[in-house]
Biopython code that builds the backbone (N, CA, C, O; Angstrom):
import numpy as np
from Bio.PDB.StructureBuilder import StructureBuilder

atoms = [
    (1, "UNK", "N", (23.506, 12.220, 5.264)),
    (1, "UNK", "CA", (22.970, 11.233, 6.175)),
    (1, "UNK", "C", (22.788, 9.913, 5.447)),
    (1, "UNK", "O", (22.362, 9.589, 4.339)),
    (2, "UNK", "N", (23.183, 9.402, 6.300)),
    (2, "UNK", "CA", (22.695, 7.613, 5.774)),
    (2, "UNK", "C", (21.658, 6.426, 6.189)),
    (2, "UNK", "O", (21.728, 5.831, 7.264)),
    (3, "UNK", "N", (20.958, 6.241, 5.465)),
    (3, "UNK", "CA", (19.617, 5.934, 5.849)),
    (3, "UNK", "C", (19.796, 4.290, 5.342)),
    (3, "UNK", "O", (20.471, 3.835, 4.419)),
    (4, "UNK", "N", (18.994, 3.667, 6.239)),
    (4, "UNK", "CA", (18.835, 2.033, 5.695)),
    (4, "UNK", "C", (17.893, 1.918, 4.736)),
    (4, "UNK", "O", (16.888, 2.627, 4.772)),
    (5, "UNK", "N", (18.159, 0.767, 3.499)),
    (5, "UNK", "CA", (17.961, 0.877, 2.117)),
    (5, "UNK", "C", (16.450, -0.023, 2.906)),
    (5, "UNK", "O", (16.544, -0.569, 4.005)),
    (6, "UNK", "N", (15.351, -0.011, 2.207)),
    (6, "UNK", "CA", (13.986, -0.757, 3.072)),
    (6, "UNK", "C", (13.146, -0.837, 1.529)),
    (6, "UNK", "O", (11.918, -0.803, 1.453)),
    (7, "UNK", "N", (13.968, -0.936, 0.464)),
    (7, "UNK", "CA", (13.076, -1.373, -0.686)),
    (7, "UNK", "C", (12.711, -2.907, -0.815)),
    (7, "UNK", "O", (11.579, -3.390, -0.843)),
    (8, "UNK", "N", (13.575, -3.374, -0.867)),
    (8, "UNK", "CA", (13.540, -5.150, -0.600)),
    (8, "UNK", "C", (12.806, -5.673, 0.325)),
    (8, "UNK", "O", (12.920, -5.612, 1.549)),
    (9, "UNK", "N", (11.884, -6.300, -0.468)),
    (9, "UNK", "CA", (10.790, -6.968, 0.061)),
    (9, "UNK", "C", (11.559, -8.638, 0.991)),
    (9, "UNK", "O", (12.344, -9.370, 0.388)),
    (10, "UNK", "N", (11.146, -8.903, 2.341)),
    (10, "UNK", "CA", (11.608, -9.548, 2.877)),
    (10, "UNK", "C", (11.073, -10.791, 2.748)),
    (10, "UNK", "O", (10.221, -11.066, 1.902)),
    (11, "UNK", "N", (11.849, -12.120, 4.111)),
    (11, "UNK", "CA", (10.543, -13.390, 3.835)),
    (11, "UNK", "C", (9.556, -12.889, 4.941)),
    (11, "UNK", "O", (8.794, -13.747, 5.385)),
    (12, "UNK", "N", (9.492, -12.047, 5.278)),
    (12, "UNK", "CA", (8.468, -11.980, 6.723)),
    (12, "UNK", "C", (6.942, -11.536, 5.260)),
    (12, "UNK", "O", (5.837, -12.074, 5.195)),
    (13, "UNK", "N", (7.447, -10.545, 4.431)),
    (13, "UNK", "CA", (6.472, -10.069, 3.321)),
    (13, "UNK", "C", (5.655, -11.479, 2.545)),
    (13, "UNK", "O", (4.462, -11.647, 2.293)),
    (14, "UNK", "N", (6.705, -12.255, 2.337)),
    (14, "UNK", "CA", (5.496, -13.542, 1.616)),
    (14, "UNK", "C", (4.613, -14.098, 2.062)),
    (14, "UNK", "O", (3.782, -14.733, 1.414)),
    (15, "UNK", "N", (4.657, -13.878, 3.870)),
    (15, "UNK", "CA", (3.540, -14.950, 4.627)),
    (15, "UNK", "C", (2.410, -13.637, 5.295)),
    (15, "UNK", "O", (1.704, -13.845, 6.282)),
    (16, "UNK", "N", (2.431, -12.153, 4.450)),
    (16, "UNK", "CA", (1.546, -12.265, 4.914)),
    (16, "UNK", "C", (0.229, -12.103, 4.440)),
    (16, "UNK", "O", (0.137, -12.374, 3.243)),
    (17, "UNK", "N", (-1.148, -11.644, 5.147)),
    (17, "UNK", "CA", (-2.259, -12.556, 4.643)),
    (17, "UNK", "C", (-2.991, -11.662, 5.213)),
    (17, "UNK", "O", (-2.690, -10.961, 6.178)),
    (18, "UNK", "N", (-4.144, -11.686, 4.504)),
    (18, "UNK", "CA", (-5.283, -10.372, 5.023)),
    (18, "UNK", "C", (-5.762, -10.693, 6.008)),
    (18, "UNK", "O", (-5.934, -11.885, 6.264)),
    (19, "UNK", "N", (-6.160, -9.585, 6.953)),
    (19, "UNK", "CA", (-6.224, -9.721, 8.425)),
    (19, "UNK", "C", (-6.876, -8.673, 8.518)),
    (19, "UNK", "O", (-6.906, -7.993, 7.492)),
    (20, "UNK", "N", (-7.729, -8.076, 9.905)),
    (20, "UNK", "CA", (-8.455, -7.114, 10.011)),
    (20, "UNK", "C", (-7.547, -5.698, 10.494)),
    (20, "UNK", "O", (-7.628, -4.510, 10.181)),
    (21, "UNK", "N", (-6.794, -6.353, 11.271)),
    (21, "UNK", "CA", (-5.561, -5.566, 11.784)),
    (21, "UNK", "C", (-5.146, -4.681, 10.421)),
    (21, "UNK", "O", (-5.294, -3.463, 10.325)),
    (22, "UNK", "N", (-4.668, -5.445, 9.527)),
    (22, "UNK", "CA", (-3.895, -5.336, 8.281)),
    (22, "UNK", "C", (-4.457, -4.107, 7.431)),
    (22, "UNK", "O", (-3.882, -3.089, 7.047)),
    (23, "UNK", "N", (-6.313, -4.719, 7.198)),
    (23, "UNK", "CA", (-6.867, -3.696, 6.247)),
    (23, "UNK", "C", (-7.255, -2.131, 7.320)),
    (23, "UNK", "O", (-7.157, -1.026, 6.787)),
    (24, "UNK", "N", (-7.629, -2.242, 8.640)),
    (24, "UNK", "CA", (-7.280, -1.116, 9.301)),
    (24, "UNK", "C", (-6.318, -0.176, 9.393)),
    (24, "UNK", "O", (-6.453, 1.039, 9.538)),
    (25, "UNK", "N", (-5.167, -0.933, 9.281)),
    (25, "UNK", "CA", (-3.998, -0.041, 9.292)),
    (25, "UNK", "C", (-3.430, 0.431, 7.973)),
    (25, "UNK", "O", (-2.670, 1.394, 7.866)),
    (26, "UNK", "N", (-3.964, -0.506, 6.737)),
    (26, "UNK", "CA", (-4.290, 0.538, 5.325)),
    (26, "UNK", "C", (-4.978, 1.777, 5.172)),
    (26, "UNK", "O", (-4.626, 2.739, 4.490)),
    (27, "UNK", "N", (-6.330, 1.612, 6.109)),
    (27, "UNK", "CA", (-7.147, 2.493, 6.164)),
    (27, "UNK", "C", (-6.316, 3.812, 6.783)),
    (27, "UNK", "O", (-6.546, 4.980, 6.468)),
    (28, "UNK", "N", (-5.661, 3.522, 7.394)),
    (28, "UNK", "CA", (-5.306, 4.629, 8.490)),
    (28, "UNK", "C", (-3.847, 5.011, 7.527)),
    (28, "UNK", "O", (-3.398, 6.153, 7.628)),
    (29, "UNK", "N", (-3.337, 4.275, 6.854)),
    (29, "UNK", "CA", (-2.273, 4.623, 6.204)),
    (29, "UNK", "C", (-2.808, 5.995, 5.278)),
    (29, "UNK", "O", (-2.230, 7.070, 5.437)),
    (30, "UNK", "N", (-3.776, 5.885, 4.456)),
    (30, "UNK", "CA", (-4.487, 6.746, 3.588)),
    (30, "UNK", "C", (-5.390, 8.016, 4.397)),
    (30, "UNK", "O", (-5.899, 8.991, 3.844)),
    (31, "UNK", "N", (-5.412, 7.748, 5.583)),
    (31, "UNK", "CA", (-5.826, 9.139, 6.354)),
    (31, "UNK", "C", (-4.569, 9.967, 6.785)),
    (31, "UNK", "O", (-4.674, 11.190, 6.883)),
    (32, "UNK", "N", (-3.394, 9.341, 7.044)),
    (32, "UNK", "CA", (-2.510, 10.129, 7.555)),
    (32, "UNK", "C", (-1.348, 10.895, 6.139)),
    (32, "UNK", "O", (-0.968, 10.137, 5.246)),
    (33, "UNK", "N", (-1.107, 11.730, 6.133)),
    (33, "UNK", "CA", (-0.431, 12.523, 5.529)),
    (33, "UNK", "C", (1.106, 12.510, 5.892)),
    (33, "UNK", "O", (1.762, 13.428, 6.384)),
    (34, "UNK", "N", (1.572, 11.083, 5.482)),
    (34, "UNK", "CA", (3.378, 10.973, 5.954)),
    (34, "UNK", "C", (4.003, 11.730, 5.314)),
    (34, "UNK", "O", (4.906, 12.107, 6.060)),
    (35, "UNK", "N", (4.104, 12.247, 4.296)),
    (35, "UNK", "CA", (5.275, 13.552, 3.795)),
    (35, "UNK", "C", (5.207, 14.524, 5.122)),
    (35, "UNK", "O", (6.136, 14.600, 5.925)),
    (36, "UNK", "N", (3.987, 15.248, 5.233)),
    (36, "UNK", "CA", (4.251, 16.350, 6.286)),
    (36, "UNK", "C", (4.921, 15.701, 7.545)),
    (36, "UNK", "O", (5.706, 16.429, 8.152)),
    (37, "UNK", "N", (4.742, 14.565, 7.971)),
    (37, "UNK", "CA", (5.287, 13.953, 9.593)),
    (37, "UNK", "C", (6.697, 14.174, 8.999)),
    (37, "UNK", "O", (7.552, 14.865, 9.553)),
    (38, "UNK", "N", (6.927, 13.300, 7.411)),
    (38, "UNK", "CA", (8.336, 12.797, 7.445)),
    (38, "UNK", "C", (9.064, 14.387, 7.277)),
    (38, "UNK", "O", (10.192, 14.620, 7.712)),
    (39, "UNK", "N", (8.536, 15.028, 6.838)),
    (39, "UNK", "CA", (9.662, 16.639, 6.735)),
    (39, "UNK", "C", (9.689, 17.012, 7.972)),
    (39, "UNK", "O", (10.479, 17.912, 8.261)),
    (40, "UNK", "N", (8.967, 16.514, 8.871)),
    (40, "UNK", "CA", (8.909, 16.933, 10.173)),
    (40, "UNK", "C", (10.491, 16.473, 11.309)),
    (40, "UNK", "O", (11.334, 17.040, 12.004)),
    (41, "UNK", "N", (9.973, 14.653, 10.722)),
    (41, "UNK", "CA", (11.541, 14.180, 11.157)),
    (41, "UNK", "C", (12.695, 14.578, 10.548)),
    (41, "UNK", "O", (13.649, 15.015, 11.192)),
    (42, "UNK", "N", (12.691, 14.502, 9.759)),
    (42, "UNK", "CA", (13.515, 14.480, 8.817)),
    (42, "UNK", "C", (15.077, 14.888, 9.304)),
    (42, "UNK", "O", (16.229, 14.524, 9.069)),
    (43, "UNK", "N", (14.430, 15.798, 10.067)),
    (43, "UNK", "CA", (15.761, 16.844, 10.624)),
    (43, "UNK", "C", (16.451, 15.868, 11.835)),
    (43, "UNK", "O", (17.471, 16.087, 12.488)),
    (44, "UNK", "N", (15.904, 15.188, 11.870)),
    (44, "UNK", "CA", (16.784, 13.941, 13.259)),
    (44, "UNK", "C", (18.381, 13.273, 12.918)),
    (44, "UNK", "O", (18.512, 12.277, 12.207)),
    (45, "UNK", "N", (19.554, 14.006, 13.557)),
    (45, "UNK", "CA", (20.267, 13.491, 12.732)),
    (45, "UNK", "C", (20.830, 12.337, 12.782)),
    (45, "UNK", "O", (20.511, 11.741, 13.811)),
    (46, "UNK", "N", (21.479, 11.807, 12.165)),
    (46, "UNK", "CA", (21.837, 10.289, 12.893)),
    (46, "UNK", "C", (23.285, 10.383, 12.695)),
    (46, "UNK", "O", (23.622, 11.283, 11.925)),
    (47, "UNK", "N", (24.240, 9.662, 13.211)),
    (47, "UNK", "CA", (25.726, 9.381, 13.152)),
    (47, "UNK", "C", (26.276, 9.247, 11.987)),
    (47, "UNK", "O", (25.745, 8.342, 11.343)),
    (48, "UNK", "N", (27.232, 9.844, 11.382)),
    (48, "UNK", "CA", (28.209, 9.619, 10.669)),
    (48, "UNK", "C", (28.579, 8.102, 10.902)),
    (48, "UNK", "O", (28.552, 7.207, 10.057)),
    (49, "UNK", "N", (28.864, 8.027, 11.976)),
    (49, "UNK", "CA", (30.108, 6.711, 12.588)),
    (49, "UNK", "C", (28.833, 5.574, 12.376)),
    (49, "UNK", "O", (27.718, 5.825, 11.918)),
    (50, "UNK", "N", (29.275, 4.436, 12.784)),
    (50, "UNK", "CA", (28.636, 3.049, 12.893)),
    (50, "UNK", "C", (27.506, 2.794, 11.670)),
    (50, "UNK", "O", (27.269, 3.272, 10.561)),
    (51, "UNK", "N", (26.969, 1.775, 12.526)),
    (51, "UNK", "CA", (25.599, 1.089, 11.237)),
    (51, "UNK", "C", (24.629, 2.419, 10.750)),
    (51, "UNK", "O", (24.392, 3.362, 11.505)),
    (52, "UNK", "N", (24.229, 2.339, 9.661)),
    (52, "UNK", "CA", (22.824, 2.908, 9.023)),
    (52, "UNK", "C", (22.012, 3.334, 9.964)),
    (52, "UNK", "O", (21.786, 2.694, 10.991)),
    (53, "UNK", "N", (21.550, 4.363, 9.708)),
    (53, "UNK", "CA", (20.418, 4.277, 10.992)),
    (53, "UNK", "C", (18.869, 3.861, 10.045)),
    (53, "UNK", "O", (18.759, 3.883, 8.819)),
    (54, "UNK", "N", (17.832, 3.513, 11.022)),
    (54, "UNK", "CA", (16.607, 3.122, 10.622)),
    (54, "UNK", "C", (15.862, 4.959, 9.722)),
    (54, "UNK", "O", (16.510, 5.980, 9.950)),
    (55, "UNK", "N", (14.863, 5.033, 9.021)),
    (55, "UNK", "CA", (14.512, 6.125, 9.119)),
    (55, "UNK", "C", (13.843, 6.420, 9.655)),
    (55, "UNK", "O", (12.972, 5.591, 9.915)),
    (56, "UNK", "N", (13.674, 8.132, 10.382)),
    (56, "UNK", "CA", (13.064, 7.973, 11.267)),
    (56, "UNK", "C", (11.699, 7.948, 11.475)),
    (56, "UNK", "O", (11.110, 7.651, 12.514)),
    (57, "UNK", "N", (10.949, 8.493, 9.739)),
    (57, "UNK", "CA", (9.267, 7.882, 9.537)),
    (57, "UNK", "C", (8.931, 6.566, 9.907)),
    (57, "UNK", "O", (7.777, 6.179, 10.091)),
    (58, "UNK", "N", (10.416, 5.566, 10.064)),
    (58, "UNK", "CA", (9.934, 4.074, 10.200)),
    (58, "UNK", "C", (9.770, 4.040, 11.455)),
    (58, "UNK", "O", (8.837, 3.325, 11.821)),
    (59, "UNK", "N", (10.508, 4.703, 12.463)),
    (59, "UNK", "CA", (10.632, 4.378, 13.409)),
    (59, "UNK", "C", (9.574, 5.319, 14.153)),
    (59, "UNK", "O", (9.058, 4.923, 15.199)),
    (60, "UNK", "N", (9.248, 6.585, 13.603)),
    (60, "UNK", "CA", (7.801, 6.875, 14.394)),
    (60, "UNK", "C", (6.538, 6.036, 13.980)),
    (60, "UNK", "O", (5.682, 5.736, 14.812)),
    (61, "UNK", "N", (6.477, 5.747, 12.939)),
    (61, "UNK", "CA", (5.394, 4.235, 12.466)),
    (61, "UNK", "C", (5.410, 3.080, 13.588)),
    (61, "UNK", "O", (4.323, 2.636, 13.958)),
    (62, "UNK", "N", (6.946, 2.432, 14.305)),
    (62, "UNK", "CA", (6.938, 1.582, 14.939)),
    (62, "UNK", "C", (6.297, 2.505, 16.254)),
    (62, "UNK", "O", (5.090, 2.301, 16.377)),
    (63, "UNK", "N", (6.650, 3.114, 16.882)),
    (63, "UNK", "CA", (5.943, 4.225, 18.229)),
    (63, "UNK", "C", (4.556, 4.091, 18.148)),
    (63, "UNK", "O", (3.879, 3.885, 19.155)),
    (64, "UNK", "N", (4.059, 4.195, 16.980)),
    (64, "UNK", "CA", (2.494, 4.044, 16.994)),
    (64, "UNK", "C", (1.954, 2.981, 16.585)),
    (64, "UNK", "O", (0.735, 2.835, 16.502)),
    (65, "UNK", "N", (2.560, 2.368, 16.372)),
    (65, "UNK", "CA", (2.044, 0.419, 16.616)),
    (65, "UNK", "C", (2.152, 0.461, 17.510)),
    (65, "UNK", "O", (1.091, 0.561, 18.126)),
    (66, "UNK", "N", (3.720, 0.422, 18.543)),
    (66, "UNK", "CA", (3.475, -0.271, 20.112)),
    (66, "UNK", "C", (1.980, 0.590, 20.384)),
    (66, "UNK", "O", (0.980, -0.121, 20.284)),
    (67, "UNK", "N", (1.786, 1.778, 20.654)),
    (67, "UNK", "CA", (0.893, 2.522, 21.469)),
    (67, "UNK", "C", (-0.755, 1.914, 21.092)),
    (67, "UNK", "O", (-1.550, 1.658, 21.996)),
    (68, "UNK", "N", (-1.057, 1.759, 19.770)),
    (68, "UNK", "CA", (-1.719, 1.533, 19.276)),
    (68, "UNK", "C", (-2.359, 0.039, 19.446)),
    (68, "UNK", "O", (-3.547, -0.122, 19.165)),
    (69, "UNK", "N", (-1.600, -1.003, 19.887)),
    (69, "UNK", "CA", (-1.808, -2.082, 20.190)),
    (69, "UNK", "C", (-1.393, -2.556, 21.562)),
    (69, "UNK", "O", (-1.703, -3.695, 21.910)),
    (70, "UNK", "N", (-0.358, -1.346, 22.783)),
    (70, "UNK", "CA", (-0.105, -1.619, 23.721)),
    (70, "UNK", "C", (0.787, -2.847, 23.600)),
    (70, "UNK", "O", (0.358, -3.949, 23.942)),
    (71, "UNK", "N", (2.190, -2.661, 23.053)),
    (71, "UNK", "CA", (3.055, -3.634, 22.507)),
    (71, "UNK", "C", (4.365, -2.628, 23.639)),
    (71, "UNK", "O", (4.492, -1.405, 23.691)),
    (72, "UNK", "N", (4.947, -3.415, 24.205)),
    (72, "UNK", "CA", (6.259, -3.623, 24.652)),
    (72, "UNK", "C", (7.288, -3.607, 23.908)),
    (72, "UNK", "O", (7.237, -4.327, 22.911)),
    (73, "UNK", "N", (8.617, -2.739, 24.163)),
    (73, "UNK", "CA", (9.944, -3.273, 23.121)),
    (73, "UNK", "C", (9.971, -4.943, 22.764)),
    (73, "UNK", "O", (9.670, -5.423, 21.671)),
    (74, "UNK", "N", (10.260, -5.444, 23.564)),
    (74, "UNK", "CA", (10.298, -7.288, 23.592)),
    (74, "UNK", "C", (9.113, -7.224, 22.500)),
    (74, "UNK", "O", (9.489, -7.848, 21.507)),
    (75, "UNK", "N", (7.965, -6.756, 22.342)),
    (75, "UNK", "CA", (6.946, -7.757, 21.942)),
    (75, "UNK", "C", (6.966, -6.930, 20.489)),
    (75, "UNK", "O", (6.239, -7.291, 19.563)),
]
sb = StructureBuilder()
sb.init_structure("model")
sb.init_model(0)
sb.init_chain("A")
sb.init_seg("    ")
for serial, (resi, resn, name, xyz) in enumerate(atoms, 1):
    if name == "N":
        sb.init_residue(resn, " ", resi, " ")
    sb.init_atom(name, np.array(xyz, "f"), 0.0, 1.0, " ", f" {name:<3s}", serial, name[0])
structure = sb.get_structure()
């Protein structure tokens, strides 16, 4: 499987800035136990053919932002 490389720190990473949002969702980073979720996904397969796919710990992380903040695809 081929997974998108997400080590490289971006420009969205330089601007950002402590926020309450920010240190909450640290907090919550250190309560949740992502190895067990990610062996969980893990098994999701993605295409041979076309682009990289996202992984899919990133992309259940994004699922629980929208829900979590009541965020829309668009938003």
């Amino acid at each position: 499987m081929a997974w998108k490389n997400l080590t490289q720190t971006s420009l969205a990473d330089a601007f950002i800035h402590e926020h309450d949002a920010i240190t909450e969702l640290d907090e919550l980073n250190q309560l949740i136990d992502w190895k067990s979720i990610e062996r969980q996904l893990i098994t999701i397969n993605n295409s041979p053919i076309g682009e990289r796919a996202w992984p899919p710990l990133m992309m259940f992380k994004i699922l629980l932002l929208q829900s979590f903040y009541n965020l829309s695809d668009p938003a």
